[in-house]
PDB file of N, CA, C and O in Angstrom:
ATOM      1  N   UNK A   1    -154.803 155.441 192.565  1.00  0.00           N
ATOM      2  CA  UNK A   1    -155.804 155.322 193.602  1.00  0.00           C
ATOM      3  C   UNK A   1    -155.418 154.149 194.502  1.00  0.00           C
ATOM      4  O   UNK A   1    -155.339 152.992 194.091  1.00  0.00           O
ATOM      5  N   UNK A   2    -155.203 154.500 195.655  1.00  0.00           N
ATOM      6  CA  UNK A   2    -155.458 153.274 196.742  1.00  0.00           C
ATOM      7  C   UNK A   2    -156.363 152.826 197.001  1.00  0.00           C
ATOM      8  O   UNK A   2    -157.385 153.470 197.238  1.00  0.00           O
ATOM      9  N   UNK A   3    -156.280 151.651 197.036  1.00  0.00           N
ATOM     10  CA  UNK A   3    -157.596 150.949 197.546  1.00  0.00           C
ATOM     11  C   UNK A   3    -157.295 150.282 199.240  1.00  0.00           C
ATOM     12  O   UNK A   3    -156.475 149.388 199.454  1.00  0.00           O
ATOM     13  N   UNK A   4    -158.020 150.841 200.154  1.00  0.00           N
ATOM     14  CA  UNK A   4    -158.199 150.050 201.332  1.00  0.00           C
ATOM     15  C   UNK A   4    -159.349 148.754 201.645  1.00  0.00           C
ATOM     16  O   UNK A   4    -159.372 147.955 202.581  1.00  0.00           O
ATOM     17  N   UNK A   5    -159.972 148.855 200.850  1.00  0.00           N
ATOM     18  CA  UNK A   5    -161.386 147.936 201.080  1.00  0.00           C
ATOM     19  C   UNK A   5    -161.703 147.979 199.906  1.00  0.00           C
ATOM     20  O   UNK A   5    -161.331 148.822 199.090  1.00  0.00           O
ATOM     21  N   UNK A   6    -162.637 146.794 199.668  1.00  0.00           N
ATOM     22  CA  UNK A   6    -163.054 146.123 199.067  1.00  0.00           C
ATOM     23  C   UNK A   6    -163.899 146.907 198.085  1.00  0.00           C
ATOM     24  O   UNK A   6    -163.629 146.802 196.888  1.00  0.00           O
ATOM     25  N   UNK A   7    -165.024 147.781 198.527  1.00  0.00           N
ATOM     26  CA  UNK A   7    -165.847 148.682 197.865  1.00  0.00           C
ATOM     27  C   UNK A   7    -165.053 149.716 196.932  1.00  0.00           C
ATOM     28  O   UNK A   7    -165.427 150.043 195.805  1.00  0.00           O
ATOM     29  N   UNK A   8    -163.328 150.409 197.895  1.00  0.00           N
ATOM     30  CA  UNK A   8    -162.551 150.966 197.267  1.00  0.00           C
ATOM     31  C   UNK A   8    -162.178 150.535 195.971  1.00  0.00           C
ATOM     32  O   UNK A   8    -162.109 151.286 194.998  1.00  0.00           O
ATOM     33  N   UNK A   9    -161.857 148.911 195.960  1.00  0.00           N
ATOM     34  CA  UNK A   9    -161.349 148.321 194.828  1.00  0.00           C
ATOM     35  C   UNK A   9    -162.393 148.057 193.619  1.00  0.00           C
ATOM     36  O   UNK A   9    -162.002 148.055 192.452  1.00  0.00           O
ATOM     37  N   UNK A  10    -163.899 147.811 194.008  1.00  0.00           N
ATOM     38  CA  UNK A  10    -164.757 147.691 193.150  1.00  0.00           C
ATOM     39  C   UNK A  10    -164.547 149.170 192.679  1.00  0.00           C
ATOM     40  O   UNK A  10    -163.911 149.338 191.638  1.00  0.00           O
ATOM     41  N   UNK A  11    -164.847 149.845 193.101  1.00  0.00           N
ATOM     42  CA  UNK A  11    -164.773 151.528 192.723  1.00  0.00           C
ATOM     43  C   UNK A  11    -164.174 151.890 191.605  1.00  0.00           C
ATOM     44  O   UNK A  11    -164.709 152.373 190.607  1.00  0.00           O
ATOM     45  N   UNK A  12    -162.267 151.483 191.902  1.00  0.00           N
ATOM     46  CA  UNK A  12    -161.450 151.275 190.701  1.00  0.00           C
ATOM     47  C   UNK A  12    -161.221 151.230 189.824  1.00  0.00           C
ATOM     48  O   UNK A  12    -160.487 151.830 189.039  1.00  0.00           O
ATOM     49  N   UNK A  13    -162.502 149.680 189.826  1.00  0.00           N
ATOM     50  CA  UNK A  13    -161.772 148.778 188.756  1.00  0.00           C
ATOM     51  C   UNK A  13    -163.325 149.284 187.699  1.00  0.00           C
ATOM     52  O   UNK A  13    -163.317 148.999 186.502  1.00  0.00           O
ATOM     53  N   UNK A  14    -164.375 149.918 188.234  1.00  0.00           N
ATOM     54  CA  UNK A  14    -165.023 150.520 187.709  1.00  0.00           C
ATOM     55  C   UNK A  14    -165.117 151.720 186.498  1.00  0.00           C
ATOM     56  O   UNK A  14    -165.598 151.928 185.384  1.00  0.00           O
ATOM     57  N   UNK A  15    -164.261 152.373 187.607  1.00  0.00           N
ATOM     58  CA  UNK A  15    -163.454 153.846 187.107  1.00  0.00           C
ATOM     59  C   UNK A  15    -162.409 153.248 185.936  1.00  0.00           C
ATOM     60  O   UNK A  15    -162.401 153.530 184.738  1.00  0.00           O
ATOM     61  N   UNK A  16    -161.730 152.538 186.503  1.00  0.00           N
ATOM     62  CA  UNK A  16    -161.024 152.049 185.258  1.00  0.00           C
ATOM     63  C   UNK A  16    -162.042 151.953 183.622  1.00  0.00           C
ATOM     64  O   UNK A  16    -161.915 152.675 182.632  1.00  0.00           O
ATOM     65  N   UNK A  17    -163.019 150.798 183.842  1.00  0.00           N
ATOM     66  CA  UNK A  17    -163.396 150.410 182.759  1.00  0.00           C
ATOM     67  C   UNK A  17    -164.001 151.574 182.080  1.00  0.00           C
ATOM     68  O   UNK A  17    -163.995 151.679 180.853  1.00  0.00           O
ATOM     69  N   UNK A  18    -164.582 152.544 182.961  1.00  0.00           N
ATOM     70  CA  UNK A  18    -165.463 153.340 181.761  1.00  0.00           C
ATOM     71  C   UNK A  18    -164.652 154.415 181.030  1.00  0.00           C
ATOM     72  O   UNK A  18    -164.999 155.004 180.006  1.00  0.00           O
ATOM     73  N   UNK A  19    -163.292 154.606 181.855  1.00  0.00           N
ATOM     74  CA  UNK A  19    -162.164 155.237 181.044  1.00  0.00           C
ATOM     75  C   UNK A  19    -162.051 154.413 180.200  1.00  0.00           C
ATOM     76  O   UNK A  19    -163.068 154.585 179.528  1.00  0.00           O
ATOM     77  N   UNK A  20    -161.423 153.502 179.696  1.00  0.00           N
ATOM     78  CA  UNK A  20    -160.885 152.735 179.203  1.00  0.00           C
ATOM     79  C   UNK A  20    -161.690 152.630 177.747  1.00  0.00           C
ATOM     80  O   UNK A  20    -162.835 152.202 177.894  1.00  0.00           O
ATOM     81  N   UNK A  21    -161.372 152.892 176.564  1.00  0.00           N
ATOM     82  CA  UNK A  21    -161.870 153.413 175.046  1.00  0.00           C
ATOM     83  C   UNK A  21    -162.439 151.623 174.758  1.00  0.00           C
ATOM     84  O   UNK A  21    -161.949 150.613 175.264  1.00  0.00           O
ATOM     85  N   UNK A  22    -163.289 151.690 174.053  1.00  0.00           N
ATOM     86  CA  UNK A  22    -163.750 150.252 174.026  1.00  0.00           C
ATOM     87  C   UNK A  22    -163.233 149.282 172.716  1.00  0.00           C
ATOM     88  O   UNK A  22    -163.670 148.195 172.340  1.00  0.00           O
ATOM     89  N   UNK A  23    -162.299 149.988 172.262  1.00  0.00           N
ATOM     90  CA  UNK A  23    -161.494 149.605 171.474  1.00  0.00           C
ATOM     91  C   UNK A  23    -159.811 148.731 172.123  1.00  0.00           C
ATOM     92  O   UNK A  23    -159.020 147.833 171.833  1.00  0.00           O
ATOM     93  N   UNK A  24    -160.041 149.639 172.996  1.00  0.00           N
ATOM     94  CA  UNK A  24    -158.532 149.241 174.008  1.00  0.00           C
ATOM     95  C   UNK A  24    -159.701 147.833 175.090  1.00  0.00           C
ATOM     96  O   UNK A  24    -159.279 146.678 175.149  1.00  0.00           O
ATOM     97  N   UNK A  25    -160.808 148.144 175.669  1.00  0.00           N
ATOM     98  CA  UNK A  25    -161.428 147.132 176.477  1.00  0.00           C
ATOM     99  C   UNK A  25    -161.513 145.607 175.160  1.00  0.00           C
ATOM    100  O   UNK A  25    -161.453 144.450 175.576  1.00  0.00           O
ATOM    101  N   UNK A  26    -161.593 145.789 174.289  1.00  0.00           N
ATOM    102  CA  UNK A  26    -161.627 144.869 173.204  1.00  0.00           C
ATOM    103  C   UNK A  26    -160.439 143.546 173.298  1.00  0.00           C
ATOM    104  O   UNK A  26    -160.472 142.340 173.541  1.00  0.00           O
ATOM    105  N   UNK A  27    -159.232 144.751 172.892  1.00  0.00           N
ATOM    106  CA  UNK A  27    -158.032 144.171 172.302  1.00  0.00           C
ATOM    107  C   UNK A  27    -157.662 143.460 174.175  1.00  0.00           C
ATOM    108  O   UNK A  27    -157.345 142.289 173.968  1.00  0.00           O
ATOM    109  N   UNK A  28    -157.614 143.659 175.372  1.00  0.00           N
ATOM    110  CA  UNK A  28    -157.766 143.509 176.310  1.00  0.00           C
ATOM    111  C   UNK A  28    -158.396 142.027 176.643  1.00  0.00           C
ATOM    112  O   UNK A  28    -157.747 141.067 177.057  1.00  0.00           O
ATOM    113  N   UNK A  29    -159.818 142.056 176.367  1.00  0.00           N
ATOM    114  CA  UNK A  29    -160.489 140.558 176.634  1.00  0.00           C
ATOM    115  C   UNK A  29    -160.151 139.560 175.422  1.00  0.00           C
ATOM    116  O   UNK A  29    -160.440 138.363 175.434  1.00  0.00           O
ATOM    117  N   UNK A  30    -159.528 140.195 174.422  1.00  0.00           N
ATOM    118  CA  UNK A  30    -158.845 139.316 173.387  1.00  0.00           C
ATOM    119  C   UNK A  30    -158.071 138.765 173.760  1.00  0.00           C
ATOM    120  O   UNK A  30    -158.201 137.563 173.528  1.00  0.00           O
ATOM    121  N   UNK A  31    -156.877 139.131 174.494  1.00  0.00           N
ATOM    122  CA  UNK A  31    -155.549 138.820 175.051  1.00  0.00           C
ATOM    123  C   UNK A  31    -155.952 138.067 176.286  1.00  0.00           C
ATOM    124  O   UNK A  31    -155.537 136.919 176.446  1.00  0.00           O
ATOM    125  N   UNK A  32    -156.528 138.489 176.936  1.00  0.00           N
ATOM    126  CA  UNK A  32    -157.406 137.743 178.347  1.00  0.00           C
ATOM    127  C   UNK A  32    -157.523 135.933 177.648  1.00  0.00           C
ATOM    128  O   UNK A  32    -156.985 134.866 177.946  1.00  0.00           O
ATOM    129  N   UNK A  33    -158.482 136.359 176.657  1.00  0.00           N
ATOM    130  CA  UNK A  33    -159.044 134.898 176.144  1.00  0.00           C
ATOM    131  C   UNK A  33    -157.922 133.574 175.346  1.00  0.00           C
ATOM    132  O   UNK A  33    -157.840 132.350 175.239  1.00  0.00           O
ATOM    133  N   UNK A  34    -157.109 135.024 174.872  1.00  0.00           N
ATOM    134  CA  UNK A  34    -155.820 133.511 174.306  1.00  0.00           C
ATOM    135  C   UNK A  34    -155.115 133.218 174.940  1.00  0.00           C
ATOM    136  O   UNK A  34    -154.472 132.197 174.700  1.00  0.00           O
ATOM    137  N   UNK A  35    -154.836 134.141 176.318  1.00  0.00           N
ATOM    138  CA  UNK A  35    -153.883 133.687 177.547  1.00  0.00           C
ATOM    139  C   UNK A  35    -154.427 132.378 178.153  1.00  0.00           C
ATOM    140  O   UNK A  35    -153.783 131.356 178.386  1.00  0.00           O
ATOM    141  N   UNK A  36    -155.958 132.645 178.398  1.00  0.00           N
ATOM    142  CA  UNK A  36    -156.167 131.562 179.295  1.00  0.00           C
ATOM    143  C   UNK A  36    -156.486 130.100 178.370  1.00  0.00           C
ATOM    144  O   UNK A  36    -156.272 129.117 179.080  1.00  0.00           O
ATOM    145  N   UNK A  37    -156.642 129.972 177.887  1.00  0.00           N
ATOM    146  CA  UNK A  37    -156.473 129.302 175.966  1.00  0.00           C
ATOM    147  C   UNK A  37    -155.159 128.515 176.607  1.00  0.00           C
ATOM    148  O   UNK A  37    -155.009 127.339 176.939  1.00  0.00           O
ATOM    149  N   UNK A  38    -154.435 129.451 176.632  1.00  0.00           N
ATOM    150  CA  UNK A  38    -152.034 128.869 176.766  1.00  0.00           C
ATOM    151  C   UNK A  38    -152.560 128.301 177.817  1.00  0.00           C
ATOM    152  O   UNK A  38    -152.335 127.097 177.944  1.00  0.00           O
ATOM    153  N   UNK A  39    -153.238 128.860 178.658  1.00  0.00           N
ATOM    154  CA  UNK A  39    -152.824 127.913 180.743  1.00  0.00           C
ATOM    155  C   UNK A  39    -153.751 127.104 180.391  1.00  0.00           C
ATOM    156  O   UNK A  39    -153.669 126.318 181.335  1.00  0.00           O
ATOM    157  N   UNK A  40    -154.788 126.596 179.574  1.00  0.00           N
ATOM    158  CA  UNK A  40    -155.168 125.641 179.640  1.00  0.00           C
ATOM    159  C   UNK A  40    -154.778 124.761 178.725  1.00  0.00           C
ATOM    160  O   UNK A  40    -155.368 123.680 178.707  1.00  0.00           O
ATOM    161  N   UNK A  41    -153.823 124.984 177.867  1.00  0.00           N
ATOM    162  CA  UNK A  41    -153.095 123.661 176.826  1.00  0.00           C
ATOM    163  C   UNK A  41    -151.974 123.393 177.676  1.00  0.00           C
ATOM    164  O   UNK A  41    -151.558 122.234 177.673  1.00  0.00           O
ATOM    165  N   UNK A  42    -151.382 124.270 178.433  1.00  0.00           N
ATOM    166  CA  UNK A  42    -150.158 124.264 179.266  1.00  0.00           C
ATOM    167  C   UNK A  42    -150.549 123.130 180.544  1.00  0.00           C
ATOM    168  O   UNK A  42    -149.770 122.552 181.302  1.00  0.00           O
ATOM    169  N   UNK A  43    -151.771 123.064 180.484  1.00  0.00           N
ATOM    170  CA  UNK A  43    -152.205 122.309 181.736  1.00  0.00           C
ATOM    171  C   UNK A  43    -151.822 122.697 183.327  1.00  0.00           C
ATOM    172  O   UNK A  43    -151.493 121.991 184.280  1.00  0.00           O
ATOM    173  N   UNK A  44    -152.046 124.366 183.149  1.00  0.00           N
ATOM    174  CA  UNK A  44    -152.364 125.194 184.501  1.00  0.00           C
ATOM    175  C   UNK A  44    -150.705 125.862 184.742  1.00  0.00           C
ATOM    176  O   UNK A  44    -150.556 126.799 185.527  1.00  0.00           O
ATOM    177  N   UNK A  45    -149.509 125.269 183.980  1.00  0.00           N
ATOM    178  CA  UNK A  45    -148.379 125.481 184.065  1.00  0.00           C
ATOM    179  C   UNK A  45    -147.658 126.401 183.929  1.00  0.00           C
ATOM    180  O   UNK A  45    -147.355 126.255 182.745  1.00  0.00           O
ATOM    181  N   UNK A  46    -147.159 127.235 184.247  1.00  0.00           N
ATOM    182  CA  UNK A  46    -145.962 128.647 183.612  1.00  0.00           C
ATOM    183  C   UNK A  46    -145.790 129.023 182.709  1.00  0.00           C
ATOM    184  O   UNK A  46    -145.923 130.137 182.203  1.00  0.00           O
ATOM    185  N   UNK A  47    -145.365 127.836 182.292  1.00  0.00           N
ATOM    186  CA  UNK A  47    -144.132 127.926 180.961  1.00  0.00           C
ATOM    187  C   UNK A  47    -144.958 127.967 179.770  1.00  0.00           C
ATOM    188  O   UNK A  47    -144.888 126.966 179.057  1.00  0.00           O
ATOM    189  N   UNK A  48    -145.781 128.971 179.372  1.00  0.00           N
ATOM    190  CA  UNK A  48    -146.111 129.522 178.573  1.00  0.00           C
ATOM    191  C   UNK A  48    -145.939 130.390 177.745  1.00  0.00           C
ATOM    192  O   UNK A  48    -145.657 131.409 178.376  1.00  0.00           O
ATOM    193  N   UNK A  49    -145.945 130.706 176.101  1.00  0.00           N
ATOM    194  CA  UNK A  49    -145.601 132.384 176.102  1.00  0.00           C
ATOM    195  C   UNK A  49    -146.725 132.852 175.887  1.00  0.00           C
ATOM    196  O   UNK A  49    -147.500 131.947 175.577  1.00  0.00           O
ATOM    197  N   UNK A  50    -147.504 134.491 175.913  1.00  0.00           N
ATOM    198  CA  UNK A  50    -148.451 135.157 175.692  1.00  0.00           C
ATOM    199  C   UNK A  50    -148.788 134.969 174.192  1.00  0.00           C
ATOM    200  O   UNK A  50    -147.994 135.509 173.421  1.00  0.00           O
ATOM    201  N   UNK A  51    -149.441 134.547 173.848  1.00  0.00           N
ATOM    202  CA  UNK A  51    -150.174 134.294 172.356  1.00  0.00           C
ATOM    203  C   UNK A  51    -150.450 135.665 171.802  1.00  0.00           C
ATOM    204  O   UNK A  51    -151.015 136.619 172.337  1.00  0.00           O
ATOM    205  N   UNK A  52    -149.953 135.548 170.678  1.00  0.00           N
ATOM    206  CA  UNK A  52    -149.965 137.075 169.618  1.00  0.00           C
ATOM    207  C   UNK A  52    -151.669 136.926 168.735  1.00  0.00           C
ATOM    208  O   UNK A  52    -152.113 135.979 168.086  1.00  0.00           O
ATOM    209  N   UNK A  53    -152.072 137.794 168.942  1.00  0.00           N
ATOM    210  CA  UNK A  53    -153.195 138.052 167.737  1.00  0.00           C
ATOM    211  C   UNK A  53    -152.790 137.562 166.466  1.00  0.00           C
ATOM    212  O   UNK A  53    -151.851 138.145 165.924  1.00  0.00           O
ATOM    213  N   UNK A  54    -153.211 136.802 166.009  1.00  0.00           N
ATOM    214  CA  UNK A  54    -152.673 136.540 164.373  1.00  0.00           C
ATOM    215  C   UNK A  54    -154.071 136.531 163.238  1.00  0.00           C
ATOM    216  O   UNK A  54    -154.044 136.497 162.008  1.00  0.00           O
ATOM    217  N   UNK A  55    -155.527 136.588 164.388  1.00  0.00           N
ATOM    218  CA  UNK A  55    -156.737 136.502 163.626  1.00  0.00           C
ATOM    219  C   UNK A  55    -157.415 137.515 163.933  1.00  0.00           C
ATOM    220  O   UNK A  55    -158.136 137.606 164.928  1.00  0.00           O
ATOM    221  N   UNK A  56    -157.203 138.491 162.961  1.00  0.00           N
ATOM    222  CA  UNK A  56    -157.928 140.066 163.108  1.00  0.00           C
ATOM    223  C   UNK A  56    -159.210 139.926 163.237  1.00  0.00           C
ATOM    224  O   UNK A  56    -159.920 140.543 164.031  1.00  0.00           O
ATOM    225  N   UNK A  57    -159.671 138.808 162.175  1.00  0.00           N
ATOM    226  CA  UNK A  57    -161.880 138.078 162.495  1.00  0.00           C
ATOM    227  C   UNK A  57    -161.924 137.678 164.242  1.00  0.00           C
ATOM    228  O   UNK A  57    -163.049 137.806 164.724  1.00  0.00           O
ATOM    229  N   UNK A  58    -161.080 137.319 164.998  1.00  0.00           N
ATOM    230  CA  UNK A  58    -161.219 136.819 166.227  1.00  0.00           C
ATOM    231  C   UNK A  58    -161.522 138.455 167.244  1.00  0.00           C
ATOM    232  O   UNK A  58    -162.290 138.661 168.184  1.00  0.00           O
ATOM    233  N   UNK A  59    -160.818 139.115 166.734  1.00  0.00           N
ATOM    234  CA  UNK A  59    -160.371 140.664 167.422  1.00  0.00           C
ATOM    235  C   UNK A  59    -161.407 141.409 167.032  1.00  0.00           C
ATOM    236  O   UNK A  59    -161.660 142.446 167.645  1.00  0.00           O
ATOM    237  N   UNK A  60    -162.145 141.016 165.990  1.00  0.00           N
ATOM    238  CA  UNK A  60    -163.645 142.015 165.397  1.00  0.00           C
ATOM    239  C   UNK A  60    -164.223 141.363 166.218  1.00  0.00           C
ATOM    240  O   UNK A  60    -164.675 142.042 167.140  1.00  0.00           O
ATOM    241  N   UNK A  61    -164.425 140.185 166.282  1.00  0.00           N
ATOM    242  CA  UNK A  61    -165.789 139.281 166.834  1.00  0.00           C
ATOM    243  C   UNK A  61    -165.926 139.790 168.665  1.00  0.00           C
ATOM    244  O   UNK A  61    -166.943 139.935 169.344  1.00  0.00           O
ATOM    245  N   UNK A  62    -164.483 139.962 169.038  1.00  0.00           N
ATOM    246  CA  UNK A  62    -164.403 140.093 170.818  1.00  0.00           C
ATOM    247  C   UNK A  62    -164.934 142.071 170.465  1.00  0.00           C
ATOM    248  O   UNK A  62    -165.657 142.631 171.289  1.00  0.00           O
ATOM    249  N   UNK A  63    -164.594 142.593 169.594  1.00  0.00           N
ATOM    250  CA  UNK A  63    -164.947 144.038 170.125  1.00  0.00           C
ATOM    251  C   UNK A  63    -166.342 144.281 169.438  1.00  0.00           C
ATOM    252  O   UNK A  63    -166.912 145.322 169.765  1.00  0.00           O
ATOM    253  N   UNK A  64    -167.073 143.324 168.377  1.00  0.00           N
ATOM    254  CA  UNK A  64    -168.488 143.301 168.469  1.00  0.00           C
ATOM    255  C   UNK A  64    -169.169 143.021 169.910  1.00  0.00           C
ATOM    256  O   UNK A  64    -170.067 143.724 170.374  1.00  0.00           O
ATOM    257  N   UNK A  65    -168.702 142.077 170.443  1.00  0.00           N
ATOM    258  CA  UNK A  65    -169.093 141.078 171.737  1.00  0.00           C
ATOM    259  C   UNK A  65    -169.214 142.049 172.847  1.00  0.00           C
ATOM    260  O   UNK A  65    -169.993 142.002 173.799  1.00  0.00           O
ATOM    261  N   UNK A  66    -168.132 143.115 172.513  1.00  0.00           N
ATOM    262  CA  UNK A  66    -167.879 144.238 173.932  1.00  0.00           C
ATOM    263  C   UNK A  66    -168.980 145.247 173.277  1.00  0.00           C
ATOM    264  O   UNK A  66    -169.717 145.566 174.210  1.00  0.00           O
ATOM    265  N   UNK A  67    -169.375 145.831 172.191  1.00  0.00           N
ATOM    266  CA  UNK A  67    -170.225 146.535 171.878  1.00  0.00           C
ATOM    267  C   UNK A  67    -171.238 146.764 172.462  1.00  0.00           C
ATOM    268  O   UNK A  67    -171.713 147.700 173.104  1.00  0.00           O
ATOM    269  N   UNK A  68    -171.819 144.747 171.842  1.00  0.00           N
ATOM    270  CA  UNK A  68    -173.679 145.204 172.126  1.00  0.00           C
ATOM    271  C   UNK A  68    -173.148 144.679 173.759  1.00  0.00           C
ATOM    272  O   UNK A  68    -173.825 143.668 173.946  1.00  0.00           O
ATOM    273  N   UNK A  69    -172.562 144.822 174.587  1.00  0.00           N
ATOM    274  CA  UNK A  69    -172.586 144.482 176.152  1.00  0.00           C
ATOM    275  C   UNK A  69    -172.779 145.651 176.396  1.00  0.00           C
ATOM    276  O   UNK A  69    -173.787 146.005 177.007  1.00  0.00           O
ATOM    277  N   UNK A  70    -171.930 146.435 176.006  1.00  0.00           N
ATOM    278  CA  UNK A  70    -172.224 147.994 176.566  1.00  0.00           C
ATOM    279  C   UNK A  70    -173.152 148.542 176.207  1.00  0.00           C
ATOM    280  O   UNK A  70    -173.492 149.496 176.907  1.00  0.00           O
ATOM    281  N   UNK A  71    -174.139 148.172 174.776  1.00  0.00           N
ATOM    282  CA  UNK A  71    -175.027 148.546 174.099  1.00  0.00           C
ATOM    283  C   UNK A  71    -176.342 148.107 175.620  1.00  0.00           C
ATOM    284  O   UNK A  71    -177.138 148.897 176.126  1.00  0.00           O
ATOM    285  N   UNK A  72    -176.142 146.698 175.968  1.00  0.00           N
ATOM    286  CA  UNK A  72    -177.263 146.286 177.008  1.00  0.00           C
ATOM    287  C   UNK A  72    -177.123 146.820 178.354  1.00  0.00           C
ATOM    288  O   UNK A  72    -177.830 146.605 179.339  1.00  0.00           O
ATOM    289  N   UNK A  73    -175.889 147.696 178.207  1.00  0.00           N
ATOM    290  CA  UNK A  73    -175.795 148.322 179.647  1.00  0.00           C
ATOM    291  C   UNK A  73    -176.534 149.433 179.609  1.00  0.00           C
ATOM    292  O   UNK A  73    -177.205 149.803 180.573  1.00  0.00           O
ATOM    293  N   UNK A  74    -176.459 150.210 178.220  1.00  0.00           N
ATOM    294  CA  UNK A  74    -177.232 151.502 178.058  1.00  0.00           C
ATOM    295  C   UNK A  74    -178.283 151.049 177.944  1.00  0.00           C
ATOM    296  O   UNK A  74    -178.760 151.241 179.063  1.00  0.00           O
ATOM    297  N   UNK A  75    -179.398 150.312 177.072  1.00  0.00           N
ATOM    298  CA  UNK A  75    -180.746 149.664 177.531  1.00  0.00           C
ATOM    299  C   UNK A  75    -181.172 149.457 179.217  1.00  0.00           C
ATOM    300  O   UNK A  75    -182.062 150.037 179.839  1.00  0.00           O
ATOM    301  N   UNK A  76    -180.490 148.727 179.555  1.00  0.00           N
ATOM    302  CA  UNK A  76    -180.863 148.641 181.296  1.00  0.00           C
ATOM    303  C   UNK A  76    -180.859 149.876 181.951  1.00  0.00           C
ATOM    304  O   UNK A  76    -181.701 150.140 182.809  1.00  0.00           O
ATOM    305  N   UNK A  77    -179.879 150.742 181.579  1.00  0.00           N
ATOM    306  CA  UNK A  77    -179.694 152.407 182.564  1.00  0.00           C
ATOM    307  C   UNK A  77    -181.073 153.305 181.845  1.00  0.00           C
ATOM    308  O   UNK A  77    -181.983 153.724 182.561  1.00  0.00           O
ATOM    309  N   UNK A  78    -181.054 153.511 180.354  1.00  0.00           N
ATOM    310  CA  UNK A  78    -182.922 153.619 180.046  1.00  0.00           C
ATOM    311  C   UNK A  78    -184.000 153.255 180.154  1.00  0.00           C
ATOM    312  O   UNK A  78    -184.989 153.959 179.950  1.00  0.00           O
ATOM    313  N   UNK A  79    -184.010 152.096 180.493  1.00  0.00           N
ATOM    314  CA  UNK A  79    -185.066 151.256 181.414  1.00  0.00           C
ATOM    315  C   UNK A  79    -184.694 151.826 182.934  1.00  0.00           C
ATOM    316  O   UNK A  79    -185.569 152.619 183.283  1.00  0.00           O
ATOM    317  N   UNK A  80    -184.108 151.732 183.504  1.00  0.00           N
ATOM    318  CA  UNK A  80    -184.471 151.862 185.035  1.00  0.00           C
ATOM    319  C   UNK A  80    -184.869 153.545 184.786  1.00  0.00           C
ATOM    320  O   UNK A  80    -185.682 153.980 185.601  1.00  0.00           O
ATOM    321  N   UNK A  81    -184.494 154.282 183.999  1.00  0.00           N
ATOM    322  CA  UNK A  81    -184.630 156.148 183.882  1.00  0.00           C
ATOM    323  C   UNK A  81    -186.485 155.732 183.660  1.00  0.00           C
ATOM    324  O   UNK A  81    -187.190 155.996 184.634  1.00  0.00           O
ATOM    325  N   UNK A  82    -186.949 155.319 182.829  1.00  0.00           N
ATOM    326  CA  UNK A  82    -187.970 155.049 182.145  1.00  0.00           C
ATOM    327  C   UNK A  82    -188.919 154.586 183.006  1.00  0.00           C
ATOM    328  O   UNK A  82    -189.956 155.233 183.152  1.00  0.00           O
ATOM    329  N   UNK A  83    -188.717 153.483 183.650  1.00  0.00           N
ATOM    330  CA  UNK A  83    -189.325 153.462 185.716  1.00  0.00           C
ATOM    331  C   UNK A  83    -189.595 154.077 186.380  1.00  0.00           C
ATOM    332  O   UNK A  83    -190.693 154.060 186.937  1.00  0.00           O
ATOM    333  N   UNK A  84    -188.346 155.176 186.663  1.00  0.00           N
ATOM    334  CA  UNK A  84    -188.660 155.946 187.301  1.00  0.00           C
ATOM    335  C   UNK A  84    -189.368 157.298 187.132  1.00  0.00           C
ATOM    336  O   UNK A  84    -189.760 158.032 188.039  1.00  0.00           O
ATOM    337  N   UNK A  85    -189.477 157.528 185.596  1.00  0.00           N
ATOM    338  CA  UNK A  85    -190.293 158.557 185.157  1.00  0.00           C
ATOM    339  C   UNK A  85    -191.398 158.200 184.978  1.00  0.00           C
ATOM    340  O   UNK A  85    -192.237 159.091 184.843  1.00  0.00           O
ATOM    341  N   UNK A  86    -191.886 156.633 184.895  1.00  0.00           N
ATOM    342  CA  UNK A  86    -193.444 156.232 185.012  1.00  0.00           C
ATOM    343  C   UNK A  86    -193.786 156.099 186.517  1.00  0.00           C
ATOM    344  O   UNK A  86    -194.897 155.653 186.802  1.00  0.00           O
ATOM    345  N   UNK A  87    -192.835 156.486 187.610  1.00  0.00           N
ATOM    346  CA  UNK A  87    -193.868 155.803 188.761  1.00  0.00           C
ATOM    347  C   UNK A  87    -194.086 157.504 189.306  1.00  0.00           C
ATOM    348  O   UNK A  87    -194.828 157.758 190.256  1.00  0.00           O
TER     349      UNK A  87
END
C-alpha cells in the first residue's frame, strides 16, 4: 500500500495491526522495549547490537499486557454499540 498522506498512513499502520496475530504484535513490542533499553544504555548511540529474548517471563508479561489492551479495545467498541442501542 502507498501511502500519500497522512490519513493514508494512519490507515496502514492500522490495517497492519489488526492483521497482525497478537502473538506476533507481542514478540514485536518485546523487541521494541529491549531495543530502546540498548539506545538508552548506549546513550542515544549506534553502536548497539539488538538484544535477544533470553526471559521467556518478560515475553509472557508483554503478550499478557497486549491482551487485556485489546481486551479494553473490545469493552470500549461494546460500550459505544451499547449507546447507541440505548439512545
Amino acid at each position: 500500500m502507498v501511502c500519500q498522506t497522512i490519513d493514508d498512513l494512519v490507515h496502514a499502520v492500522e490495517k497492519s495491526y489488526h492483521d497482525l496475530s497478537s502473538k506476533m504484535l507481542g514478540k514485536t513490542f518485546g523487541t521494541l522495549q529491549r531495543v530502546v533499553q540498548a539506545v538508552v544504555e548506549a546513550n542515544g548511540n549506534n553502536g548497539y547490537k539488538i538484544p535477544r529474548s533470553k526471559d521467556k517471563d518478560d515475553d509472557m508479561a508483554n503478550l499478557e499486557q497486549l491482551d487485556r489492551r485489546i481486551e479494553e479495545s473490545r469493552l470500549d467498541e461494546l460500550s459505544e454499540l451499547v449507546n447507541i442501542i440505548a439512545v
